[in-house]
N, C-alpha and C positions, 0 to 999 in steps of 0.2 A: 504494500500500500504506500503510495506516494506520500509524504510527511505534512505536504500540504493541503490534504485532504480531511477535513476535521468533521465533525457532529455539525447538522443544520437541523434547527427547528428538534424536532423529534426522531429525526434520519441518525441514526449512526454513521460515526466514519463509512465502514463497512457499504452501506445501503447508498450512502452519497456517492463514493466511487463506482459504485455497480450503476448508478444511473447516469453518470457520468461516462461511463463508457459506450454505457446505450444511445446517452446522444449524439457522442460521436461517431457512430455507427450509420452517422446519416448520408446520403449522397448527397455529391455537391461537383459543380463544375473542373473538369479535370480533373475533380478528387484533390481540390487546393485545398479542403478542410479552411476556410477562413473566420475561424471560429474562437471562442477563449469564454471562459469562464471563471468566475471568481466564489469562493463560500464566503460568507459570513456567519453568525451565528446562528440567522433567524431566516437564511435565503440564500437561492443560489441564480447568481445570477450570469448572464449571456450576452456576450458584446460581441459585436460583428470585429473581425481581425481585417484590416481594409489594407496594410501588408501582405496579404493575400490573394488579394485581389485579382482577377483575371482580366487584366487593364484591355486589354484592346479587343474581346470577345464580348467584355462585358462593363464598357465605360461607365454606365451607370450605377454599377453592384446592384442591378434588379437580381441578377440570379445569384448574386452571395447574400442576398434578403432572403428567397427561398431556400438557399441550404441550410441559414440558417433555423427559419422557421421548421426547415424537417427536422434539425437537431434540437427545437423548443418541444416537437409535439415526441420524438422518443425521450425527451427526458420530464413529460407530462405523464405519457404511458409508464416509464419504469416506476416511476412515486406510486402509481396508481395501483402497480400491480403490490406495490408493497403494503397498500390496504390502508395510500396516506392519498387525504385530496390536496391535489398540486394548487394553490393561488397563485394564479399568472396577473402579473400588471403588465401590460405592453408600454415600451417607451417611457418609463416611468422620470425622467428625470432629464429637463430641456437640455439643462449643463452637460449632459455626457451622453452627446449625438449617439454616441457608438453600443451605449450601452442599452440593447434592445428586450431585455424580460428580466421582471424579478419571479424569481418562483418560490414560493414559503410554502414549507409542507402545513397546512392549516385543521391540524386532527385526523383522527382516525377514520377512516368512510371504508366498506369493504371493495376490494375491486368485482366489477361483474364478471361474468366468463367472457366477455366481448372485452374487455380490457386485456385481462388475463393473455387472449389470445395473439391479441395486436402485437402484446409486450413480446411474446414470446417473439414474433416474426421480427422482431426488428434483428435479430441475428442472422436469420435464414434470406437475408433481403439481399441481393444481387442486384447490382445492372448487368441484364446479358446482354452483348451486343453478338452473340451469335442467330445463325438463323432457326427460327419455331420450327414448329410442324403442322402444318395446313389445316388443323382441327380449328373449327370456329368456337369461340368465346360463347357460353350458353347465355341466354339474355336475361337468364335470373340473375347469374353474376355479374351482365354488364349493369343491371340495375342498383346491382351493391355497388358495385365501384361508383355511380353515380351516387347514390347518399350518402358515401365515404366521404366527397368534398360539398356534398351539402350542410356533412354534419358540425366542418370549420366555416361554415359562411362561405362557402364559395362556389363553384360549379365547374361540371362536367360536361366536356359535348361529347360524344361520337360522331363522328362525317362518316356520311353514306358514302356510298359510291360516286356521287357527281362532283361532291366535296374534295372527294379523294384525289381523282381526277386533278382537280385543280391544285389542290396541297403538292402534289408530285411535282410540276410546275415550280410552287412555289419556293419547296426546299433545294430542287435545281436549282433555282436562281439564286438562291440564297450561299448554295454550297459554292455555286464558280465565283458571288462577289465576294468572300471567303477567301478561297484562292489564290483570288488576283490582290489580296492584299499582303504586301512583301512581311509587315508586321503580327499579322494576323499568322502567317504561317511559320514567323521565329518564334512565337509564344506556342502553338500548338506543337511544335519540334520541342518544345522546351517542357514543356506538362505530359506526353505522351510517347506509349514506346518504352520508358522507365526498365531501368534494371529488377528485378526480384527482391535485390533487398534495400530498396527505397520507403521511406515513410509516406509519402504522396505521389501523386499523377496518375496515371492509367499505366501499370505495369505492362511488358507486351504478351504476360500469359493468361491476362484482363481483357485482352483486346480482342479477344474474336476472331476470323477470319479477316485478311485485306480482302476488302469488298472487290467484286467486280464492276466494271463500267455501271452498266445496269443496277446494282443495288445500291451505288453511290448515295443515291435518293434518301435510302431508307437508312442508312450507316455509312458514318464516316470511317477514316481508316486511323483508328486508334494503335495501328502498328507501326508507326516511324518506318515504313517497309522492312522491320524486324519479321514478320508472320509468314508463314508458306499462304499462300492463295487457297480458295475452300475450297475444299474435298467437291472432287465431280459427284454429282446427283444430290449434293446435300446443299440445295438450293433454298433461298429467302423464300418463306413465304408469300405465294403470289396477292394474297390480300389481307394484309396484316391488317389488326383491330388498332385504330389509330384514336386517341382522343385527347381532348385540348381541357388541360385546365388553366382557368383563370377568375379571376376577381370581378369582382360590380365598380372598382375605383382603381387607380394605378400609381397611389401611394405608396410609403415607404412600409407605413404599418398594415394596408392592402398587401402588401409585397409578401411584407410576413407571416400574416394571415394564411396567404397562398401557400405559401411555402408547408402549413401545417394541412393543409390540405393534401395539397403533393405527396404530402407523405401519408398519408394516411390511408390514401387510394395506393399507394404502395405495398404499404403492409397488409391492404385489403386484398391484392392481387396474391403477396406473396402466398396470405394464410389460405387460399384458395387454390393454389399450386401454378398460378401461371409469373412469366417473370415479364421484365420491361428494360426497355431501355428507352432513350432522351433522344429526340429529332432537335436540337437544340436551335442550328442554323437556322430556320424559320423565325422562330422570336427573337436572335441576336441582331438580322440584317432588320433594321428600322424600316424598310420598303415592306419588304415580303410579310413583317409583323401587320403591318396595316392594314396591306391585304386581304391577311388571313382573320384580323378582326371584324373584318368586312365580308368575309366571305363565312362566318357564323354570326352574323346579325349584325353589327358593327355597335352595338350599343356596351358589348361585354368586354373584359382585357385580356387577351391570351397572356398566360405565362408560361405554362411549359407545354410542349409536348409529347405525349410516351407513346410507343410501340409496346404490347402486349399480347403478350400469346403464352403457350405452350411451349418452353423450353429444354434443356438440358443443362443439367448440373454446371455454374462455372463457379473460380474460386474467388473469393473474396480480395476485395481492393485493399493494402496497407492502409494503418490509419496511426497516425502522431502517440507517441507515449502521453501517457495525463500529465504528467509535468512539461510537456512540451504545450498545451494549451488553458494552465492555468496562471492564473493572475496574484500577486501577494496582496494583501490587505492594503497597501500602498499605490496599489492598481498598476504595478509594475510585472511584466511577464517574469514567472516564474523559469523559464528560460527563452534563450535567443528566436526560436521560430524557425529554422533553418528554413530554404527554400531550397530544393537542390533540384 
């Protein structure tokens, strides 16, 4: 147990670092982890880490708002599951931009079996980027996954097929102005591809298959051209379940909101056995985001979008020791942050 790690509220050490770990368990762009947390006596609280940051994919830190918010809502679940009610304050404090949720474990409440369950998935949670198996999503479960992000304030679409259509389009365009940018492509060389024993980025035994032309659409190529190219006949599914989450507002605390949502239609998927992964390109390129707001009603905000289906086992992405993303009482990182 890390020494920095003490009793909050009614949580033991023990209990704090166990939810602490679960948060960090969360997905997040390249797997920057841009994340840091601090105990107090009576709360643990969550600041965005903006030395982190995925500068030229993600100018705005919209999507280090969401990783963040998926590591607020696994470390709601872990309290929960330990039979304590998490009090979340969002943005609690003007003076420290950075510092995004307080959580005070606020007494004893029992977890339900729907908590229980969540809890449990946030370990079993992968991004696959390899390819499913052409079995269609039953539309009991795509009904769960839809209340999953209703049930943080937010929403889910599915695109039909006309939709689809157009989304393919979109991500095209989004992936070659990508591309064509000389910076954009020293940052994704630098987050991806990663050796094995790296603490962050997309490792290249994380990555999937290097896509062919054709699936470019659907998956980037998370392998620095480290990967052998996919196995013949073990082809992308030709009509993956594509669905768009986002917000009613396109604020910071919208942002995060999402972000809990995000995850939660995550671990909805997981504990139901299918896995995802992130079309990202669409909502980083400002054009193709528009678009795509426009082309699900134009009144809602896309933030992310997943690919889900029917997968095959992959292995887990590294994630930062706890003392690499805790803070002293002082609000000083408890170490450096390396970015390697």
């Amino acid at each position: 147990m890390d020494a920095r790690v003490v009793p909050v509220g009614g949580l033991t050490a023990g209990q704090v670092e166990a939810a602490l770990r679960a948060a960090t368990a969360a997905p997040s762009l390249h797997n920057s982890q841009p994340w840091r947390f601090r105990c107090t006596s009576s709360a643990i609280e969550l600041y965005a880490d903006p030395a982190r940051a995925v500068a030229v994919a993600d100018p705005d830190h919209r999507e280090l708002l969401l990783a963040c918010g998926a590591a607020l809502l696994n470390l709601r679940l872990a309290i929960r599951a330990m039979g304590v009610y998490p009090d979340v304050r969002g943005f609690p404090d003007p003076a420290r931009p950075h510092l995004l949720a307080m959580v005070r474990p606020a007494g004893r409440r029992a977890a339900t079996p729907a908590d229980r369950a969540l809890a449990a998935a946030v370990a079993r949670r992968r991004t696959n980027r390899r390819p499913f198996v052409p079995a269609p999503v039953p539309a009991a479960v795509r009904n769960r996954l839809r209340r999953a992000a209703e049930a943080e304030r937010s929403w889910l679409a599915i695109l039909d097929r006309t939709q689809m259509a157009v989304l393919r389009a979109l991500v095209d365009q989004a992936h070659r102005a990508q591309l064509a940018d000389a910076q954009f492509v020293a940052e994704w060389r630098h987050w991806t591809g990663r050796a094995d024993d790296t603490w962050d980025g997309v490792p290249a035994r994380s990555a999937g298959p290097a896509p062919e032309p054709q699936d470019e659409w659907v998956l980037r190529d998370f392998t620095a051209g480290r990967a052998a190219r996919r196995v013949a006949g073990k082809d992308f599914e030709p009509e993956p379940l594509i669905v768009v989450v986002g917000s009613f507002q396109d604020g910071r605390a919208s942002q995060l909101q999402v972000g809990q949502a995000m995850q939660r239609v995550l671990l909805t998927a997981t504990e139901e056995g299918l896995a995802a992964s992130f079309l990202s390109q669409v909502v980083e390129v400002p054009q193709a985001r528009r678009e795509l707001r426009a082309l699900i009603g134009g009144g809602l905000w896309p933030q992310t979008v997943l690919r889900i289906g029917y997968g095959s086992p992959v292995p887990a992405t590294p994630r930062r020791p706890l003392e690499d993303v805790l803070m002293t009482a002082d609000l000083r990182p408890v170490a450096t942050g390396r970015v390697e």
